[in-house]
N, C-alpha and C positions, 0 to 999 in steps of 0.2 A: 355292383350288387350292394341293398345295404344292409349293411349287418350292423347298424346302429345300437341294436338291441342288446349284439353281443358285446360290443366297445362300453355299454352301462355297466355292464356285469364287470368286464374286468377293470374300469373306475372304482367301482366297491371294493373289488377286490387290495385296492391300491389308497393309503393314504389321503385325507383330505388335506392335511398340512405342508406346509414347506419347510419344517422342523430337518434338523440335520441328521444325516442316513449313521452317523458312528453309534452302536451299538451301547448304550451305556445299561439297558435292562431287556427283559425278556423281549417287550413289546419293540424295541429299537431293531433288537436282535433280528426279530422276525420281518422288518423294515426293509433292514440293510437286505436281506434273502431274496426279497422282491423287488429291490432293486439291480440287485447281482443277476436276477434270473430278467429283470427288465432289459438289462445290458445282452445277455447275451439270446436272447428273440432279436431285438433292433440289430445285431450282429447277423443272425440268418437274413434277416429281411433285406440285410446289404448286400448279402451274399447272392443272395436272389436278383436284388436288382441289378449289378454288376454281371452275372451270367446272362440273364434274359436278357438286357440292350445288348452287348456280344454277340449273343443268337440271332437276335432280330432283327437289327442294324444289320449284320452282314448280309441275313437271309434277302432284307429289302435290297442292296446294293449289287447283289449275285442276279436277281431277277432286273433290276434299271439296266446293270451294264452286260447282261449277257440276249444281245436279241431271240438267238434261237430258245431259250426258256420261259419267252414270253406266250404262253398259250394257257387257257382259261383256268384251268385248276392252279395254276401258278402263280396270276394274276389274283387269285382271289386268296391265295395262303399269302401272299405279300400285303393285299389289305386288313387281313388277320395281323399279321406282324405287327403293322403299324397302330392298331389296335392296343396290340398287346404293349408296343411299345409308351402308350402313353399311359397306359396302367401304372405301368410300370415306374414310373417318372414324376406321378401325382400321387395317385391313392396309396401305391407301399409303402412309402415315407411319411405321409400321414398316418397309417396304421402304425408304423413302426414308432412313431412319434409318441403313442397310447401308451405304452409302456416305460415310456422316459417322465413324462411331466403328467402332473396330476389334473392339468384342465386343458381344456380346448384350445390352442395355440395360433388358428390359423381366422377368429372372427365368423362374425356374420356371411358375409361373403362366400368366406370358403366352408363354409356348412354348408350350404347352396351348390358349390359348385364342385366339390366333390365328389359327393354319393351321384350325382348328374353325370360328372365322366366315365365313372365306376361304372354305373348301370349303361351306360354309353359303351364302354368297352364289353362289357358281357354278352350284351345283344349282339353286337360286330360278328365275337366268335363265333357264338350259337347260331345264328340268320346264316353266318355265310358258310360252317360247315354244314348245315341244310341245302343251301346251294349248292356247293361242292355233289351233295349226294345225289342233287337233281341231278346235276351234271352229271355224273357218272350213269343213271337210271338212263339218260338220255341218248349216251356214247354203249351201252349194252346193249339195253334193252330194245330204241327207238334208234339205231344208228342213222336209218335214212331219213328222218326228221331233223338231222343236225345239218347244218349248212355246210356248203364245200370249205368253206374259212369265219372262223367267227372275227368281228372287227374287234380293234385294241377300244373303242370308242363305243361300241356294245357292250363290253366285259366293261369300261369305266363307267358304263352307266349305270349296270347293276349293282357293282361295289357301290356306287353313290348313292342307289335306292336303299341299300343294308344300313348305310350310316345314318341316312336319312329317319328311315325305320326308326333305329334302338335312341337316335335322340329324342324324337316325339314321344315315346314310351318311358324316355328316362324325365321327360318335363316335370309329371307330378312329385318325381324325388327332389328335384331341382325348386320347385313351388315349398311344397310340407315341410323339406327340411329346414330347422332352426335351431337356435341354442334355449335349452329348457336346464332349470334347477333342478336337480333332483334331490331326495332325502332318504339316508341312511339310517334305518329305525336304531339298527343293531349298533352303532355307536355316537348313534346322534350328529351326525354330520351333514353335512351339504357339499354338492360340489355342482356345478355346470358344466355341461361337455353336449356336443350338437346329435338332434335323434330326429329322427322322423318324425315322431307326435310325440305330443306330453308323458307323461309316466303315471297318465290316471286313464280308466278307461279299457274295455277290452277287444273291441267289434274293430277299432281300425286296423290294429297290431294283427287280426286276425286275420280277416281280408288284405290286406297287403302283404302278408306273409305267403298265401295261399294264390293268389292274383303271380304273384312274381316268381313261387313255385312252378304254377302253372307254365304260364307267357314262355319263359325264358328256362325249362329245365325240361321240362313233362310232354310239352305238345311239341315241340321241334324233334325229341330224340322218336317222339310217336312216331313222325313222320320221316325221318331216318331210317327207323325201322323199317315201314312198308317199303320205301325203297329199295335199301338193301333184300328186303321178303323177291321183292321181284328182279331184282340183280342176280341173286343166285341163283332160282328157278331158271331165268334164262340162259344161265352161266352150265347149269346143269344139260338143258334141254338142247342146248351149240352142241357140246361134247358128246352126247348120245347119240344124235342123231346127222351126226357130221359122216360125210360119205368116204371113204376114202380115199380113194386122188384128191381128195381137196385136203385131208387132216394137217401136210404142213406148214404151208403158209396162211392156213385160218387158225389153227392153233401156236401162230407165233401171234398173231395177233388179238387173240382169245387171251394169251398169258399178259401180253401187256395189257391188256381191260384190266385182268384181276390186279393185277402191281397196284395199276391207279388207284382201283377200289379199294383195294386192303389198305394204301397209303391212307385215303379218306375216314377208312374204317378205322385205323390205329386213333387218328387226332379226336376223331368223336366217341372213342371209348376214354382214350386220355381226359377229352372234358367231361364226360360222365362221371369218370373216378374220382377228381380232381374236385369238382363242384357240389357233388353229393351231400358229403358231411356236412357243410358250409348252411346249405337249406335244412336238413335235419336239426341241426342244434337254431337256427331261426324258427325254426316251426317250433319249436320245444320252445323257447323263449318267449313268442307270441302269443302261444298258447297256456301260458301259465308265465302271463304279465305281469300278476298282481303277487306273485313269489318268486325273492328275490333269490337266485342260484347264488352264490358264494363258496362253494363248494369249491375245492381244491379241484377236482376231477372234471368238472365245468369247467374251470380256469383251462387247464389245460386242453381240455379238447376242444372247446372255441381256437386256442392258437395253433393247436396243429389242424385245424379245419382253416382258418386262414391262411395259413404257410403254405398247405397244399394248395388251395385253390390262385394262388401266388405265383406256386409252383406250375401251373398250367399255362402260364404266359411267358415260361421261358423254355417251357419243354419242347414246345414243335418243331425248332430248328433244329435241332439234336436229333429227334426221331425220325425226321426226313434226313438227314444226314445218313442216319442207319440204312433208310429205305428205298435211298435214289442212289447211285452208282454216279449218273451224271451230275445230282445237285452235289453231291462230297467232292465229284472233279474240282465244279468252279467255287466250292467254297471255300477250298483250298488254295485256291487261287486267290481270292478274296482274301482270305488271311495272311499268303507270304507279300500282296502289293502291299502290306502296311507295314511287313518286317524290312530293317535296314538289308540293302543288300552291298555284300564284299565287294569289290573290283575286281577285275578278271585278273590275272599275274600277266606281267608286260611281256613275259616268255613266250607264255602259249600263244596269247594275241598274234605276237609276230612270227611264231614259227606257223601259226594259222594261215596269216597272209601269205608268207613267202610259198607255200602250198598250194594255194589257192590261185597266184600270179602265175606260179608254172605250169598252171591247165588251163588258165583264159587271159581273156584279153584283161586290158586295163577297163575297157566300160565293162566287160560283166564282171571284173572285180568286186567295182566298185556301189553294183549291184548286190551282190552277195555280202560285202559287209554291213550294208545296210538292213540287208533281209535277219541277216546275226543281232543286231542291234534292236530290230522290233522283234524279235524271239524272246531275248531278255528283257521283254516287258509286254511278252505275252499277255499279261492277264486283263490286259486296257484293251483289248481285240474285240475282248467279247464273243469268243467263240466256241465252240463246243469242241 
């Protein structure tokens, strides 16, 4: 996403100098404050990127190495992940970077090609939790339209059409973006730092603002909606009108629908809440281009609008953690193959054996200690 508009506001906010941050008068004083408060945002922003790769990394590794988790809803929160993962690896540390140094750090280049991954990764989520809701529409709603097995080579094709999508859409951030001078009336300063368009003018700021509103916030959650509008109609209208000798093996599988759905439902109310503010103070900024916020109260709610929407790249694997029984099994797993494991004590081993020698032969011993050996290292099986 770019929020170019907002990274001007808080440049103004911050020093055009490279004068030393020790406080020797009022004006230092107030220096040093925003650099203290600059340290400890880029401190969130770490903290963020640290839990979210954790999250995601695992989440992709739990779906690679466990085959039976590999079915379509699954496959498409793993290309989310990886999504989220490169967010998370580029653009937070460049934002987190706005608050440390007073000018743009990363060139021409990377003016270019950041707000390009950013709006590349936003698209990802939004297109494929769209998808996801198709899918579920289709698995309620339309069951016998869905095929006896979907192929792993169908689901990579659609995640490839998603990526495909939000790059093409993110090209003209990738083209407009560049490094522009800007001018500080109120203390007469100048500083450079990369934006979308110039800092004169109000028709582009305006349409781009509204354009990327749209695309990417407004029309996909529309169409979420109607999904969901006919997901529980039909979710309603099973339950009414279900016979009896049938109520309960169709209402076990009645309940797994909703699980899935509501999983679905949790990630696309989380991006809603998450991305919200983020386009609100954009739109507020586009829309009154030619006055510059400086406001303390701006300041701040631009960065808790970035945090949060930061914050929506590391939240999924957590929340499906909460909401799968199975995904928490093998995440669990995932996380003890990375912890050192003890040795077994040479006692038990062998009062194991000698136990185990006096009820078989030596070939099905020899069987059995082997079968003990791949137990402790279950979690490489892959299995539910």
């Amino acid at each position: 996403m770019s929020l170019e508009e907002i990274f001007i506001s808080v440049a103004e906010e911050k020093p055009a100098s490279n004068e030393s941050w020790e406080p020797r008068d009022s004006s230092d004083a107030h220096r040093a404050s925003i650099w203290r408060a600059g340290v400890a945002i880029a401190t969130v922003y770490a903290l963020l990127i640290v839990v979210g790769l954790v999250g995601n990394v695992t989440l992709i590794r739990t779906f690679c190495a466990v085959k039976s988790m590999r079915n379509f809803p699954n496959l498409f929160l793993c290309s989310l992940a990886f999504g989220d993962v490169l967010l998370l690896v580029t653009c937070a540390p460049v934002d987190a970077s706005r608050f440390l140094a007073d000018e743009w750090l990363f060139g021409r280049t990377g003016c270019k090609l950041i707000p390009f991954i950013q709006l590349t990764s936003v698209g990802v989520s939004v297109f494929t939790l769209t998808a996801l809701a198709a899918d579920r529409y289709k698995a309620i709603v339309k069951p016998m339209d869905l095929p006896k097995s979907q192929a792993t080579a169908n689901i990579s094709l659609k995640a490839s059409a998603i990526w495909l999508l939000s790059m093409v859409l993110a090209i003209p951030e990738a083209i407009f973006s560049d490094l522009h001078t800007f001018h500080i009336t109120q203390t007469n300063e100048t500083f450079q730092t990369c934006a979308p368009y110039p800092h004169t003018g109000d028709l582009h700021p305006k349409i781009h603002s509204m354009a990327f509103f749209l695309i990417f916030y407004i029309i996909p959650l529309f169409i979420i909606t109607v999904y969901y509008f006919f997901i529980a109609r039909s979710l309603i209208r099973s339950t009414v009108n279900l016979p009896v000798e049938g109520k309960l093996p169709v209402s076990r599988q009645t309940e797994s629908r909703k699980r899935l759905a509501k999983m679905v439902l949790v990630f696309v109310g989380l991006f809603a809440i998450c991305w919200l503010p983020s386009h609100i103070i954009y739109l507020y900024r586009s829309y009154h281009y030619s006055e510059v916020d400086t406001s303390t109260l701006h300041f701040v709610a631009s960065v808790a609008a970035r945090v949060l929407a930061f914050t929506n790249s590391c939240i999924n694997p957590f929340a499906l953690y909460l909401l799968s029984k199975s995904f928490q099994k093998q995440f669990n797993k995932q996380i003890c193959c990375c912890c050192p494991r003890l040795p077994l004590p040479v006692k038990s081993t062998t009062r194991s054996n000698t136990r185990m020698s006096s009820h078989k032969s030596t070939q099905n011993h020899t069987v059995a200690s082997f079968s003990l050996i791949n137990g402790n290292h279950g979690c490489h099986e892959g299995t539910v």
